[in-house]
C-alpha positions, 0 to 999 in steps of 0.5 A: 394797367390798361386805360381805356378813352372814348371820346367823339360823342355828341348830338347828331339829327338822324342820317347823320354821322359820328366818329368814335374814338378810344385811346389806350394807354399801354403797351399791350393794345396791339395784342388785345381784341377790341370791341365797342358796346352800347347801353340805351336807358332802360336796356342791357348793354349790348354789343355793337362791334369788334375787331381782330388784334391786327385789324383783319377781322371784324364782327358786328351786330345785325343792327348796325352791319352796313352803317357802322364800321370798326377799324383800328390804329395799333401805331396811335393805340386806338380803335374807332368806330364810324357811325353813318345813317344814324337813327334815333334808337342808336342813341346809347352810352357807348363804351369801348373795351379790350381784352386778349381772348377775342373781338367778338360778342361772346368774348370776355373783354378785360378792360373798359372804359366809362363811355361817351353818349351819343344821342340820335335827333328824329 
């Protein structure tokens, strides 16, 4: 069984910057596709940003391209998710999960972990 941990959330002022973090317990993260998604109060989840088995390959939401950045540790089992130039309406639980069958938005990610908030000061 896949565990997943997020950890790094906080209260930020707009501009500011966070760094996400999400260990895995196992053997198998190095094999899974990993991705991060939000989910603001009153809003479905969405997808935020994911990234290939080995590292090489990234994709993220139009929201977030320029200010966020995916990138993982396979030797640490864990993903991260650098946050720069934040702004109010990314305040969201942020949660990251992983799964075998990709990395993008549209793949199906089989394991997730119970999130951490991040809330965004004006």
């Amino acid at each position: 069984q896949v565990q997943l941990v997020e950890s790094g959330g906080g209260l930020v002022q707009a501009g500011g910057s966070l760094r996400l973090s999400c260990a895995a317990s196992g053997r198998t993260f190095s094999s899974y596709g990993m991705g991060w998604f939000r989910q603001a109060p009153g809003k479905e989840r969405e997808f935020v940003a994911g990234i290939s088995r080995g590292g090489g390959r990234t994709d993220y939401a139009d929201s977030v391209k320029g200010r966020f950045t995916i990138s993982r540790d396979n030797a640490k089992n864990t993903v991260y998710l650098q946050m720069n130039s934040l702004k109010p309406e990314d305040t969201a639980v942020y949660f990251c999960a992983g799964g075998p069958l990709g990395y993008s938005s549209s793949s199906s990610y089989a394991h997730w972990g119970r999130g951490t908030q991040v809330t965004v000061s004006s």
